[in-house]
N, C-alpha and C positions, 0 to 999 in steps of 0.2 A: 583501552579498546583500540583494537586494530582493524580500517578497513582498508580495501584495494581502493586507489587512486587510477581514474581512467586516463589522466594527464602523462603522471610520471611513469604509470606502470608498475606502479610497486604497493607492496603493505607498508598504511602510514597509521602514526598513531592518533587519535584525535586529542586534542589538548583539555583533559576531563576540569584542569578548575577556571576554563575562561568562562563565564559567566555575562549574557545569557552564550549560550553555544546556536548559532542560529544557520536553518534549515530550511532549503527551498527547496521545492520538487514540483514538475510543472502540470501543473491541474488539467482540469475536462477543456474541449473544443463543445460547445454545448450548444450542437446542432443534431445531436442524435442518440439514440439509448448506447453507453458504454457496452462494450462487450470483454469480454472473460480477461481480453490480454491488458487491457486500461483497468481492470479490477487486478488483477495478477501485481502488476507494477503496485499502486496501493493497497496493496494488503501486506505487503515486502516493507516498503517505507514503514508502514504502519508500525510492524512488530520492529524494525528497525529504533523508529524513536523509543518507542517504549521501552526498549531494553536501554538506550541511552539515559534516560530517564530514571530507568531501576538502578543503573547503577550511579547515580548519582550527578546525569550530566543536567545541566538544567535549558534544556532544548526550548525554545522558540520556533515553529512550523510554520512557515508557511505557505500557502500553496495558494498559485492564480485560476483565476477562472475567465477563459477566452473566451469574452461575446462579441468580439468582432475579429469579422472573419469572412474569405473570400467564401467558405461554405455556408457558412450562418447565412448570409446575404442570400447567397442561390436558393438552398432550400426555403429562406422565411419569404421570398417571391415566389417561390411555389406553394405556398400552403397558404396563400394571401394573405400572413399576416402581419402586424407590425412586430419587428424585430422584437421590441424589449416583452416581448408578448409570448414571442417562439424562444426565445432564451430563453426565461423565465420559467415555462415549462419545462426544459432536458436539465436547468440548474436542479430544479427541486427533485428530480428523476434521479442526478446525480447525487443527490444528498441521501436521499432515502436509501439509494442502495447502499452507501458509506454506510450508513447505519445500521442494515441489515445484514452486513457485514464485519460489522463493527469494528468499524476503522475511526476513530474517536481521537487520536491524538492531531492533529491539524488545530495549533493556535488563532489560527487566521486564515479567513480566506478573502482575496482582495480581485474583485474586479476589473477590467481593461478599462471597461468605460468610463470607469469611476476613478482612473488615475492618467485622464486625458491631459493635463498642466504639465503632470512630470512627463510624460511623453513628449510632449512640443519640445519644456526646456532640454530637453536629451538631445534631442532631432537639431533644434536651436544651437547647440554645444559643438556638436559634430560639421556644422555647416560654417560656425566661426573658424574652427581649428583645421578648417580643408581635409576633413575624411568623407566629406559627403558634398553631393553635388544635385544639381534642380534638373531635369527634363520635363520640358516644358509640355503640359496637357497631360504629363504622365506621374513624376511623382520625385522624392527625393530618396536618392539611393547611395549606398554608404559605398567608396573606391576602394577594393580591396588593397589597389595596390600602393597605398597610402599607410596599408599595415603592414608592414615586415613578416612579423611572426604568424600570420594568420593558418590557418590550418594546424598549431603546436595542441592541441588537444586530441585531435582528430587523428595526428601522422596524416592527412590527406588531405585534397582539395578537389574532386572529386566526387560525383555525385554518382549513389548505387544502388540498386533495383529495393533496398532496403527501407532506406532513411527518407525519413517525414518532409516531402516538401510540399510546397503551396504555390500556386499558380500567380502567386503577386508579386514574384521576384523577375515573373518573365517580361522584357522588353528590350526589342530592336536596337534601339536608341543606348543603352546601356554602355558605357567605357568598357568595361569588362565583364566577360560572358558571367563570372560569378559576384559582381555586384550585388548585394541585395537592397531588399526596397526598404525604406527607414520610414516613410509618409506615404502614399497614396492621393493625388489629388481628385476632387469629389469629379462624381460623373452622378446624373441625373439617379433618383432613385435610392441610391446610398445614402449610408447615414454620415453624417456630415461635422464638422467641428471648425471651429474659427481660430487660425493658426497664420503666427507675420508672414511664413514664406510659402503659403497657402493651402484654404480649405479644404481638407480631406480627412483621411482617417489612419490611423497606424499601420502600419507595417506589422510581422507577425513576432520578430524576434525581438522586436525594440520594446513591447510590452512588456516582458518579464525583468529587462533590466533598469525597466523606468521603475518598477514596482519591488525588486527589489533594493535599488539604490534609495527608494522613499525610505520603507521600513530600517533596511541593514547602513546603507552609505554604501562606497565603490566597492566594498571588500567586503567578503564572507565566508564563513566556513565550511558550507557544504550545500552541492547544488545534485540535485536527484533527477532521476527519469528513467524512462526505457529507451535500451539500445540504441532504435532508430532512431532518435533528436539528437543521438551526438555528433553528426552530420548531416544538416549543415546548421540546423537550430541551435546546440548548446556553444559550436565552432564561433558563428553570429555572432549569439549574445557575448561571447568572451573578446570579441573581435572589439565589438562596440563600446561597451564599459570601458575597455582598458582605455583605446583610442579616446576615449572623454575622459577619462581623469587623471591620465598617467600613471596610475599606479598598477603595482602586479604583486601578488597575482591578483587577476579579480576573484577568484574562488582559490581557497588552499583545497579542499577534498571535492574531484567528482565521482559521483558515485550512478552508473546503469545498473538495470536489470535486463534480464535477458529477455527475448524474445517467449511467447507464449505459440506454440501450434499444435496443428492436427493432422497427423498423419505424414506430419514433419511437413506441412505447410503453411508457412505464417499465417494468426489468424485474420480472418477482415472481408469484409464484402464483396470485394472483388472475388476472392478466391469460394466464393461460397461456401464457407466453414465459417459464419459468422453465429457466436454462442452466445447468449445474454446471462443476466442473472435467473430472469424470466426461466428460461428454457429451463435451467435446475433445479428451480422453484416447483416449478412444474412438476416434477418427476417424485417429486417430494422428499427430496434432500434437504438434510439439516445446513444452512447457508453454513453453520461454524465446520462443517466439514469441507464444504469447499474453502475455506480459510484456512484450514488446515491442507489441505492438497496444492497449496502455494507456497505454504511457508515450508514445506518437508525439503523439496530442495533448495540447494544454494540458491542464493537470490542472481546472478550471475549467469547461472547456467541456462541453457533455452530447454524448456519445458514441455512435452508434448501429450497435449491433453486426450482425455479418451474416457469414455463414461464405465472404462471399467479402473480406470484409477482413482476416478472419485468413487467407486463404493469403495474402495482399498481405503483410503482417506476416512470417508463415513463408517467403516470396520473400528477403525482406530481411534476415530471420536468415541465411538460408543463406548468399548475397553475402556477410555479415560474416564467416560461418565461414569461408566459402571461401578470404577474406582473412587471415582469423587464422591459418590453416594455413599463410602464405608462410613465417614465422618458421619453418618446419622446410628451408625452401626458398633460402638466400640465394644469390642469382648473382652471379656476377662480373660486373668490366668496367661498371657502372652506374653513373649519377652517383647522389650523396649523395640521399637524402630527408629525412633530420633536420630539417631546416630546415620542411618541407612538415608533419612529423607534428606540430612543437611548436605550430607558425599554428595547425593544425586542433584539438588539444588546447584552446590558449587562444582560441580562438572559439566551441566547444562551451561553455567553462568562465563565459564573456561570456556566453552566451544563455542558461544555466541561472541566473546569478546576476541575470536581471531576470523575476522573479515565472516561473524556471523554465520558460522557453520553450521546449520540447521541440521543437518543428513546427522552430526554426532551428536548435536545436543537436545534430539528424538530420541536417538538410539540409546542414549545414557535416561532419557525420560522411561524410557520401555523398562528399564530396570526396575519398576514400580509392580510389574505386573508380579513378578517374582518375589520381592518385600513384601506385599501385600495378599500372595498367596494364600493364607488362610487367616485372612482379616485384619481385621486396626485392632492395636491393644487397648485398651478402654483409657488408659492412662496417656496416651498419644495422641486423641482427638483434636484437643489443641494443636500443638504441632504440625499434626495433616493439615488441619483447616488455615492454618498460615502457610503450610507448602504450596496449597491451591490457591490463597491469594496472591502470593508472589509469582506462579506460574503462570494466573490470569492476567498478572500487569504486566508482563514479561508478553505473552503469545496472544490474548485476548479471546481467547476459547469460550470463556463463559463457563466454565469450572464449578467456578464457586458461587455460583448465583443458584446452581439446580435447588430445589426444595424439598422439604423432608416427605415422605408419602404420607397417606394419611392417614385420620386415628382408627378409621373402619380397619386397615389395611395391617396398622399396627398392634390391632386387637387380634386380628389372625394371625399372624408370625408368632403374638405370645402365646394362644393357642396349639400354636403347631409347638412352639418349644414345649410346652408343657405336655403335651401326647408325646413327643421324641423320649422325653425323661421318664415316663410312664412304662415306656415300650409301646405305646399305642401306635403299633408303625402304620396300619389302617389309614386310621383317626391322621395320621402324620402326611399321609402320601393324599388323602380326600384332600385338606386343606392346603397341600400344595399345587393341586390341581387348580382350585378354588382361584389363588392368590394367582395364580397363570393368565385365567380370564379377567385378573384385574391386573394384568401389565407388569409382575413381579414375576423377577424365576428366582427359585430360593437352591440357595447348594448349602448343603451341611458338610463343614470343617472339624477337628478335634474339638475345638472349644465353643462350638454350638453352631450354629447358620446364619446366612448371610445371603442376602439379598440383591441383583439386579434389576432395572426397567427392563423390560422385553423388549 
């Protein structure tokens, strides 16, 4: 499997038998209901490990959860309440949507606050080894110009109307205008920790690499996000790690996604185009269709969202369902399609495995609609029903969970078969009426009829 490296710029391969293969991508800021573009990024990751997985990589995920934070602080003294209180709420917010989402592959998820030891000892490492320095009443801040190579991820150094920053890196006092802050020292109100070169709280970029060096050590294999943290967030962390342990690279693969917008304006609150799960929920879209309207393009490319490309998306959920429901349907008298479903399998599995081509390995899935034009052979049932589980661990649609309809529904279909065989075309067109108002359209094929949900 080949992905694009945001470092080198180039397609690299991943190393399929190192074992575990281990994956970081940087989780929720959990001061507030995620919107479409933080759901966009993992839902990308998502089908990304899984395909890793499928083919044999044996991935480790892990993803942090930021509760501390210059915004958590603000808002949870706006809402008067204690911090681990106000987290605790948008954590469980972000988990449920994962789920309803179904974003499932994440091994781990590890908290800031719950890896405060490895953070000091980090902060502690950098301040032995002279990359980091105290300002006093304010906080310890890492020298850039103490790192050589800084900005080699990035090409830049540089800050752009784009990229993710935080208000804790700003101060007067500072060596250099792009220092960043490594510690915070405590001011009345804040939540507070007991640390040798003083009481305060983390930094925002030092979090991820104290929590990945826990789990991984200095080095790893691949570090995920969207767009905007590769400047100055993923820069940072690559800045810092190296800087404390000498080794390089701190990550062999970076991997972004693209930005999500509307109207070809980033999405986010400021810009007032802020869209929730909620909001599609609402509308009463199937969540696996917006999963699918993220995963259709490249994960790479910026995306511009519009509620007439999610019914496009929820058009083409449905066709899949419609088709995954033949496996309750097999006919007689048809030639074999095994042959047709393995092609289509390993041509999806070809297009996912060069930097994840989604755009062809839809396009190679659409070929199903054509194979399966007048029905599942009754002797390929198997076959289907293992196509759709490998396509569920692969995409996570939810394929192969739908269920059979039921016996009322399937006493009318035999029914109606048995009037079609009659000539009772009446007696045939009454009962498909019928089975209309119970949520089934039935179409007749050469080798008898076949059923969809409405």
């Amino acid at each position: 499997m080949k992905l694009y490296d945001t470092q080198s710029k180039t397609l690299k391969s991943l190393p399929i038998g190192k074992s575990p293969f281990n994956v970081f991508v940087c989780g929720p800021t959990v001061y507030d209901t995620p919107q479409l573009g933080n759901i966009k990024t993992y839902i990308q990751f998502d089908m990304m490990v899984r395909f890793m997985r499928y083919i044999g990589i044996d991935v480790f995920y892990l993803q942090n959860v930021t509760d501390i934070d210059d915004k958590i602080i603000e808002r949870a003294k706006q809402s008067n309440q204690p911090i681990n209180d106000f987290t605790a709420k948008f954590e469980k917010e972000y988990f449920d949507i994962m789920q309803t989402v179904n974003v499932t592959s994440v091994s781990k998820y590890a908290r800031a606050s719950d890896h405060i030891e490895q953070i000091i000892s980090q902060v502690q490492t950098l301040l032995n080894s002279g990359h980091a320095y105290a300002i006093e009443s304010d906080g310890i801040y890492f020298e850039i110009s103490t790192f050589k190579d800084y900005g080699k991820l990035s090409g830049r150094t540089e800050l752009n109307e784009e990229d993710a920053k935080t208000r804790i890196d700003a101060s007067r006092n500072k060596r250099g205008w792009n220092d960043f802050c490594l510690w915070k020292f405590s001011k009345p109100g804040d939540p507070v920790w007991n640390a040798p070169f003083g009481d305060g709280r983390p930094g925002w970029h030092i979090e991820d690499t104290a929590i990945t060096e826990h789990f991984f050590g200095p080095q790893y294999d691949l570090h995920g996000g969207g767009v905007d943290l590769i400047f100055p967030h993923h820069e940072a962390e690559l800045t810092q790690m190296e800087a404390a342990s000498g080794k390089v690279p701190f990550v062999a693969h970076w991997v972004h996604t693209g930005f999500l917008t509307v109207s070809n304006t980033r999405m986010g609150k400021s810009n007032d185009n802020f869209i929730t799960l909620k909001d599609v929920l609402d509308k009463n879209y199937d969540p696996m269709a917006l999963r699918l309207a993220f995963m259709q393009p490249h994960y790479r490319s910026r995306v511009d969202f519009s509620w007439e490309s999610l019914d496009m998306a929820s058009n083409r959920l449905s066709s899949l369902q419609a088709l995954s429901d033949l496996r309750y349907q097999g006919l007689p008298a048809l030639n074999s399609i095994a042959t047709g479903l393995h092609d289509i399998l390993d041509e999806v599995c070809l297009a996912l495995g060069n930097d994840l081509n989604t755009a062809i390995a839809f396009a190679k899935l659409s070929q199903l609609d054509s194979l399966l034009a007048n029905g599942l052979p009754e002797q390929d049932v198997p076959a289907f029903s293992k196509f759709l589980e490998n396509i569920d661990a692969i995409f996570g649609l939810k394929l192969g969970e739908r269920q059979d309809i039921s016996n009322q529904q399937l006493e009318l279909l035999s029914k109606r078969a048995d009037a079609r065989s009659k000539g009772e075309w009446g007696v045939s067109d009454q009962l498909r009426t019928e089975l209309l108002q119970q949520g089934l359209q039935v179409r007749d094929v050469n080798s008898g009829q076949i059923w969809s949900r409405a």
